[in-house]
N, C-alpha and C positions, 0 to 999 in steps of 0.2 A: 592890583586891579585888573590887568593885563590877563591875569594867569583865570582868576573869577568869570571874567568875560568868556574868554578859552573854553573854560569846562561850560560856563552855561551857554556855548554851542556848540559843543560836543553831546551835552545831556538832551538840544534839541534834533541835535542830528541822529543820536541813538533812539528816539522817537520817532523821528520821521522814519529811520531803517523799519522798526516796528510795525508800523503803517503801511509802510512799501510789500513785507511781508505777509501780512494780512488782506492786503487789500489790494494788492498789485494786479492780480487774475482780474478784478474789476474794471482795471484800468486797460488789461489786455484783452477785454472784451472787444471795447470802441476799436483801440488800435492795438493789432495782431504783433507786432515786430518789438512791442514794449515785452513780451514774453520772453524773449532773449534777455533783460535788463530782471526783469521779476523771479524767472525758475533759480536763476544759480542764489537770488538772497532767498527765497522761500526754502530751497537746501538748505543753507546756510541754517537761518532760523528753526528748523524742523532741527539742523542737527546739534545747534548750541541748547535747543530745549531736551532731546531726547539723550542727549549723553551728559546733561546735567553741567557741560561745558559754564563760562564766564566769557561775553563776547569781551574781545578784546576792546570796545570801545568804555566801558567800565574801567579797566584798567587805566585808560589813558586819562579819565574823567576825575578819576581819584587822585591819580600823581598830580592833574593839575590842580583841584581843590586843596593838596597840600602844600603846594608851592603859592598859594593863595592865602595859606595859613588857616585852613579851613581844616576840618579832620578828614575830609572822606565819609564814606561809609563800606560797609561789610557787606558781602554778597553781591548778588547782582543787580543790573539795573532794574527789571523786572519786580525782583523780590522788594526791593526798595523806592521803587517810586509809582506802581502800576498795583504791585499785588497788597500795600499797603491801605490801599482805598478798595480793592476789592474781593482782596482776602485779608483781615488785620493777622490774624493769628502767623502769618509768615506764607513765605513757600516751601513744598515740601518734594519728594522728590514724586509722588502721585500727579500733584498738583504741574509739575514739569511734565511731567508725561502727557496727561492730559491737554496741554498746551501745545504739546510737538503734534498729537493726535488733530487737535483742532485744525493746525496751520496746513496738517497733510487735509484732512477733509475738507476744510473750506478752499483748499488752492483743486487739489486734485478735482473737487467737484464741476468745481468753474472752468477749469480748463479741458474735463472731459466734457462737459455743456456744451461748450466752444467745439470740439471734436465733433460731435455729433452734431451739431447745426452747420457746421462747413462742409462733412460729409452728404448730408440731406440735400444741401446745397448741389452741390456737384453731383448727386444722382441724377437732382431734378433738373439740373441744367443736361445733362447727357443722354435724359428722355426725350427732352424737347429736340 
């Protein structure tokens, strides 16, 4: 029971990582210094999708589902819990690409948005 619990907060911890990934620059909108806590996991994210990596939090999700007496599953978190409802036919290594593409444009985006409005910022302040 112990080990069940374990993984099913691992499996929501590996979700919320996901989240933080995607949506962190959002968060580092409001507050600037959450960007320190967001760039190094949007790396991170950007490089377990583009080299086709397995985050380690998979691994640990599975040993404890087995010592649960549960089977685990194959592959990654992603492929099996996210790309299952929104790609059924599986992940593919396109399909990862495209994910690592995403994470770099939607993060790079925001945080060069941020760049340029802080710079604007400080023009206009050093006009005045």
């Amino acid at each position: 029971m112990i080990h069940l619990l374990a993984a099913n907060a691992i499996l929501t911890l590996h979700l919320l990582f996901i989240c933080l990934v995607m949506f962190g620059a959002v968060v580092a909108l409001r507050w600037p210094g959450f960007a320190f806590i967001h760039i190094p996991a949007a790396i991170w994210g950007f490089l377990v999708e583009a080299m086709g990596w397995y985050c380690p939090l998979t691994e640990f999700e599975n040993a404890l589902l087995r010592m649960a007496g549960e089977e685990g599953y194959t592959g990654g978190f992603i492929e099996h819990y996210l790309l299952a409802i929104i790609y059924p036919d599986g992940l593919t290594r396109e399909i990862q690409v495209a994910m690592a593409v995403m994470v770099l444009l939607v993060n790079g985006g925001l945080y060069g948005w941020m760049l340029a409005r802080r710079w604007r910022q400080k023009r206009i302040q050093s006009d005045a």
